[in-house]
VMD Tcl script that draws the C-alpha trace (Angstrom):
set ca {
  {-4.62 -12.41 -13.88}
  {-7.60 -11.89 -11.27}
  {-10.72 -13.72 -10.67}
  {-12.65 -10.82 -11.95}
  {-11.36 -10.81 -15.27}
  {-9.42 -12.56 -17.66}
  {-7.12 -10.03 -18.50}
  {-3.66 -9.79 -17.08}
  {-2.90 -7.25 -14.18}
  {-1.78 -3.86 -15.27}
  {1.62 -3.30 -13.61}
  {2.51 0.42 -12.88}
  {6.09 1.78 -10.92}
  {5.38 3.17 -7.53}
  {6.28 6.72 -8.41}
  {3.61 6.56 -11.49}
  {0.86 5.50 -8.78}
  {1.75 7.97 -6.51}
  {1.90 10.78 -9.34}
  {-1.63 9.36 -10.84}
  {-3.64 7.45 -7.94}
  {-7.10 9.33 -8.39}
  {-7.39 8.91 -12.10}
  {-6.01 4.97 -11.59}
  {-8.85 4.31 -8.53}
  {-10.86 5.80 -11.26}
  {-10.10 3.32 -14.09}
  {-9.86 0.39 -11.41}
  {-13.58 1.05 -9.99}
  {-15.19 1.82 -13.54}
  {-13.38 -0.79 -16.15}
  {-12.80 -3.38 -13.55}
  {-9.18 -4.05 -13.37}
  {-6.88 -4.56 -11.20}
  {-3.29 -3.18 -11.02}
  {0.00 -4.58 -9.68}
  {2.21 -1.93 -8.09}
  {5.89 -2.26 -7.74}
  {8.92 -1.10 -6.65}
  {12.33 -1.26 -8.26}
  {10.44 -3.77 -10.21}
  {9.26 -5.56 -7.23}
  {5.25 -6.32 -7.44}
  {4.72 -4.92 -3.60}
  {0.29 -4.26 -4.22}
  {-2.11 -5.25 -5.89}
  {-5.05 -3.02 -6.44}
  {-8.03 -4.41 -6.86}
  {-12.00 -3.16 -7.85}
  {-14.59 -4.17 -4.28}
  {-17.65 -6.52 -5.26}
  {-20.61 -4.32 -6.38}
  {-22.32 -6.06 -3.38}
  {-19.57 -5.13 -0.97}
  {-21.51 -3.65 1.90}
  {-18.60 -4.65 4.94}
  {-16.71 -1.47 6.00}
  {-12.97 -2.00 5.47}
  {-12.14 -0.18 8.97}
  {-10.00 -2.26 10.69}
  {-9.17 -4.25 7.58}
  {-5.60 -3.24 7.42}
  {-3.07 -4.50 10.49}
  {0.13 -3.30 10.74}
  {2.64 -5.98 10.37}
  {5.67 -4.10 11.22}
  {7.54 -3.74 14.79}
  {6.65 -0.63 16.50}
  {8.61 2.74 15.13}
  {11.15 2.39 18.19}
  {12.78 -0.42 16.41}
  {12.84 2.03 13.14}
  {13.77 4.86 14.45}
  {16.50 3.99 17.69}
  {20.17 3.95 17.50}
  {19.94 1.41 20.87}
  {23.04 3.94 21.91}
  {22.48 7.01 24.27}
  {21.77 10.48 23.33}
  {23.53 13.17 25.30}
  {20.04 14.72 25.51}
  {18.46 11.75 26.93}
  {21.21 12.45 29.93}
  {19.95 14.97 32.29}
  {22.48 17.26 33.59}
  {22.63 18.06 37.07}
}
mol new
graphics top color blue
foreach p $ca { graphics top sphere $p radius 0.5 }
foreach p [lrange $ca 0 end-1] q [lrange $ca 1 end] { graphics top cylinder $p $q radius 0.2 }
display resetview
């Protein structure tokens, strides 16, 4: 349950939010609920309505927690194209 209501969270899979996320913004911003999101049945978000007096932009509200996409993406082994061949 949130602080703006009493009602429990709505919980919805991942793939659902993805398939339906304008109409469930919708129903967030004009009934005032908030929705738990998960994955493999993992809550991973919550979505939640802003204050009607909410006048702070939300740039720069997000940080990215991860390592940069190096650590993501590299084998740490070398590529015969990184090699240059003389």
């Amino acid at each position: 349950m949130t602080a703006a209501n009493s009602f429990p969270d709505r919980t919805i899979m991942a793939s659902r939010f993805k398939a339906e996320c304008l109409a469930i913004l919708d129903q967030v911003e004009h009934m005032r609920i908030s929705v738990v999101i998960t994955k493999h049945g993992r809550p991973i978000a919550r979505l939640v309505p802003l204050e009607a007096e909410y006048d702070q932009t939300t740039v720069g509200s997000v940080h990215l927690v991860a390592e940069p996409d190096q650590a993501y993406y590299s084998t740490g082994e070398a590529w015969d194209a990184d090699t240059a061949a003389d």
